[in-house]
Steps between C-alpha positions, in 0.01 A plus 500: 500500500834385347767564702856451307798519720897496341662227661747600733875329597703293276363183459460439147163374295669512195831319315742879582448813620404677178221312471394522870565881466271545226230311652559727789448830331215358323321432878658795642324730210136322620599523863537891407173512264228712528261225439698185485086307495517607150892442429493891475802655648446900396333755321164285500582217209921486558469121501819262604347237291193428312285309685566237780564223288730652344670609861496188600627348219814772469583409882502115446725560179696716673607225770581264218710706284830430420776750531537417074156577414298811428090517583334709250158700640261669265304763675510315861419190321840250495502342194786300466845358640810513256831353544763829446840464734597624827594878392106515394211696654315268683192643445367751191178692471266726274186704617255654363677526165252598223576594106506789379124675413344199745648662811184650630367487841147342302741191409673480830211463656347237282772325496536492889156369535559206295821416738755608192704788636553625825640915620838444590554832674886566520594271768209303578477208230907533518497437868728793590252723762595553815183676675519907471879480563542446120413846424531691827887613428390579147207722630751638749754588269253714297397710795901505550515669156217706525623620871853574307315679184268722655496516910900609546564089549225430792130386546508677860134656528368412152162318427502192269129390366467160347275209447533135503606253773501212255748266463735771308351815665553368855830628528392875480447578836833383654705598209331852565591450844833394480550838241400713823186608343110454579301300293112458432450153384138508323396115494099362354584128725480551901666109470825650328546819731494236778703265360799778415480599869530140598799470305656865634482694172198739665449685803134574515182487357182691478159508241494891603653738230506789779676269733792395247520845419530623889787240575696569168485890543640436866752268405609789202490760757720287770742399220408162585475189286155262488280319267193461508218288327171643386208240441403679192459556127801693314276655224253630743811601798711700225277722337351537851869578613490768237178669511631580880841625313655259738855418285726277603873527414500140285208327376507161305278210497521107487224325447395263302427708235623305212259303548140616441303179597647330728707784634452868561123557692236756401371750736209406669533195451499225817747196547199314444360656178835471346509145547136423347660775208798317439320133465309592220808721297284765556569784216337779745729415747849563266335776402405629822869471648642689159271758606599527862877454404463830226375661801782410726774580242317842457568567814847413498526784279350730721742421742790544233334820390542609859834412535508163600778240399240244289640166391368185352637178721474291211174362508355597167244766614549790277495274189093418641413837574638590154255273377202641675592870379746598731727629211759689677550141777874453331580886627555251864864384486600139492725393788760358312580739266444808745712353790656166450642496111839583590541204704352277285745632225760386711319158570441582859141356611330258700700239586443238796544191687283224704658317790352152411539362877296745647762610718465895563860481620611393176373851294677690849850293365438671197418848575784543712770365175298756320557780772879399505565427111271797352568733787527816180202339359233781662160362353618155634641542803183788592282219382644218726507736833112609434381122401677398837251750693204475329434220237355187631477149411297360282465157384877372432743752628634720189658840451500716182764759385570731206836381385593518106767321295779290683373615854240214460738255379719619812225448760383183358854310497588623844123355628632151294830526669328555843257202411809239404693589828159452738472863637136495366270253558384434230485565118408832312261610218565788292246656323425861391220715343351433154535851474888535483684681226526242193185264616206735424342679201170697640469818290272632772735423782860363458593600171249825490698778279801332447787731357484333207148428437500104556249485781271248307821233390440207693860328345652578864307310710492205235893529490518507859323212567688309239849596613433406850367192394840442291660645867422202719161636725338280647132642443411743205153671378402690283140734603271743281255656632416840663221735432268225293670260632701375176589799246672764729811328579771235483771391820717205593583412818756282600598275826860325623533303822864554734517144620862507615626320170849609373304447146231695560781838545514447130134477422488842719776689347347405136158542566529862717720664314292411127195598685601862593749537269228476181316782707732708492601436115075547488567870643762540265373406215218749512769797610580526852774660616493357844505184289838598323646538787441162685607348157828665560550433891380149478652391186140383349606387162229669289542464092487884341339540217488851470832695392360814714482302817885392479549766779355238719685236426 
């Protein structure tokens, strides 16, 4: 068993801090992993490098780097060390980047077994994952909206079905707790319903349908919140669920399902059997889970027949039951555009930061100037108060909040200020989600029904990834992957290290601002009006090239 721990204090392995810090995030994303043995850190081949060669080889580079230099990494593989200046990244990646036609999962797969490619995931090969607390607010904010759309504003005494505890899906059952509401967790791997109550995200566990069932109806009936786990198989549990015309009030699922290999697991199939199935590339077997995910997806329709609120969390699945003759799969609602578009328009998304000591007390400093500073910032200052009570540590100490175009540039000088005068102990990474509102094209997630019809343009994520490189980052990737691992999608993600430095408030203010202000130009440009109206507020200096739109500038 590996064990991969982020080092902890201030001593320094490397020549500066941004170095160090990357190296940091790079452990702390295997420290997190589901299966750090195989250098897999989520949704079951989200590598943080290729092989461990190649680790090792990116960690003993890393601690001779020079602040003036830029390591270049090709699918987890470092490749070279070029001499750039000190306003550089110091480190730039591509994953899983295929041309055109070639992106097939057939290629990716052949290509992985000859040690060519690796799955980046979003922020696994760009060592930005944080454990579950990456996604939790994200997942919390959609109940939010749904709770706000369709329950008069509260989760009191609803019933939220799910599956998933992976690496992404483990946040379910506490952000359905911290919503107020009662979730049923439905979970093939005994090993990750443990490991999420371990951790604090899950309450209880059972392998008895009738038992879930019992406590969720209770906790309904009380008006209490719970989540539970069930030691079971979603696309046997749901049409189960429905057959007893048992609806919940929200159902979604996050599995593995883009994946139909190494992924999302058959019914009726054991641990074991899906092991022996997934040495060989067994054909029966990716056929056997598109089956049992077309029946699962069928049943999500039931429910939304019945009156449930039915959403897809973003993990490809109605695009494979669509492909095994579930026609009608895309009548289930992506959660971006149902719930979350507006903020994105407006460049509000993921956004977070990594306390590189390991000092706890050092993401307290932090949530406390953010309680103070945004104090008329609801989603924020909500966020902070229920992360305080309920979200635990995991691996590096880090925090994640929704905040959109100058708020992050705010946050992040303050936390450099705070570094340079010594009231934290230590330097800070910020980071945020691949999928933010100008780093992702994913026409079956992100960018699903844009206004304009531009789902499939993958320019944005390009540009992004260029401008912040021409904005002083200090790490910057660029991922495809998704459903087939390569053809569904395109995202950057980008990295800069507080250290303290007067010098790096510039690097900051440059690279912040670019970053969310080309998301909301992104918005723009395919016709948003919350869009327009950041423009104006924030001054974003966007060139118009249409004569109608000059009632926006």
């Amino acid at each position: 068993m590996t064990t991969i721990l982020a080092k902890r204090g201030t001593e320094l392995r490397c020549k500066g801090w941004r170095q160090e810090a990357l190296l940091r995030m790079l452990e702390n994303v295997l420290e997190n992993g589901e299966n750090p043995n195989e250098l897999i850190v989520y949704a079951s081949l989200g590598k943080a490098a290729r092989n461990w060669p190649s680790y090792h080889a990116i960690v003993r580079t890393l601690k001779e780097l020079e602040e003036d230099e830029t390591l270049v990494i090709q699918s987890g593989k470092p490749i070279g060390i070029f001499k750039t200046h000190r306003q550089a990244p110091l480190v730039i990646m591509a994953n899983c980047n295929l041309v055109g036609k070639w992106a097939t999962s057939e290629n990716f797969y052949r290509l992985q077994e000859k040690g060519l490619i690796i799955w980046g995931g979003l922020t696994a090969a760009a060592w930005q994952y944080i454990g579950s607390q990456g996604v939790i607010q994200g997942t919390y904010e959609i109940f939010q909206r749904i709770a706000r759309l369709h329950f008069g504003g509260d989760l009191t005494g609803r019933f939220i079905l799910t599956a998933g505890l992976g690496g992404m899906g483990g946040s379910q059952p506490l952000a359905g707790k911290m919503a107020n509401a009662a979730i049923l967790c439905v979970e093939v791997s005994e090993e990750r319903i443990d490991r999420r109550i371990a951790a604090g995200y899950l309450e209880r566990k059972t392998e008895n349908l009738v038992e879930a069932l019992n406590w969720i109806q209770q906790a309904v009936t009380n008006k209490e919140s719970l989540s539970v786990g069930l030691l079971g198989n979603a696309a046997d549990v749901y049409p189960e669920l429905l057959r007893r015309n048992i609806i919940p009030d929200i159902v979604t699922d996050q599995t593995s399902a883009h994946d139909l290999l190494y992924g999302y697991v058959p019914s009726n199939y054991t641990l074991e059997q899906l092991a022996k199935a997934r040495e060989t590339r067994s054909e029966k077997l990716q056929e056997d889970a598109g089956i049992s995910i077309a029946k699962e997806v069928k049943a999500m329709l039931g429910f939304k027949e019945r009156g449930a609120v039915v959403f897809d969390n973003g993990n490809n699945i109605r695009t494979q039951a669509k492909q095994y003759g579930v026609e009608e799969a895309f009548d289930i609602d992506i959660f971006t555009e149902a719930f979350l578009r507006p903020l994105f328009a407006r460049a509000i998304g993921p956004f977070r930061w990594i306390a590189l000591s390991g000092d706890a007390e050092d993401i307290r400093t932090i949530d406390q100037y953010l309680l103070e500073e945004f104090s008329g910032n609801e989603i924020v200052t909500n966020w902070i108060r229920l992360a305080n009570q309920y979200i635990p540590v995991e691996g590096l100490p880090a925090r994640i909040g929704w905040l959109g175009h100058e708020d992050r540039t705010k946050l992040a000088l303050a936390v450099n200020r705070l570094v340079r005068e010594g009231k934290l102990s230590g330097p800070i990474a910020f980071s945020r989600d691949h999928l933010d509102a100008g780093a992702m094209s994913h026409p079956n997630i992100m960018t699903e029904r844009m206004k304009d019809g531009s789902d499939a343009i993958s320019d944005w994520p390009l540009l992004n990834a260029m401008l912040n490189c021409s904005s002083m980052a200090d790490l910057v990737a660029i991922h495809s992957g998704g459903g087939g691992y390569t053809g569904f999608m395109t995202s950057a993600g980008v990295t800069i290290v507080a250290d303290g430095s007067e010098e790096t408030d510039i690097r900051i203010q440059t690279l912040l601002q670019n970053d969310t202000g080309l998301g909301v130009l992104r918005y723009a440009d395919a016709g948003y009006e919350e869009s327009f109206d950041e423009i104006s507020k924030k001054g974003i200096n966007r060139v118009n090239t249409n004569e109608e739109e000059n009632i926006h500038a």
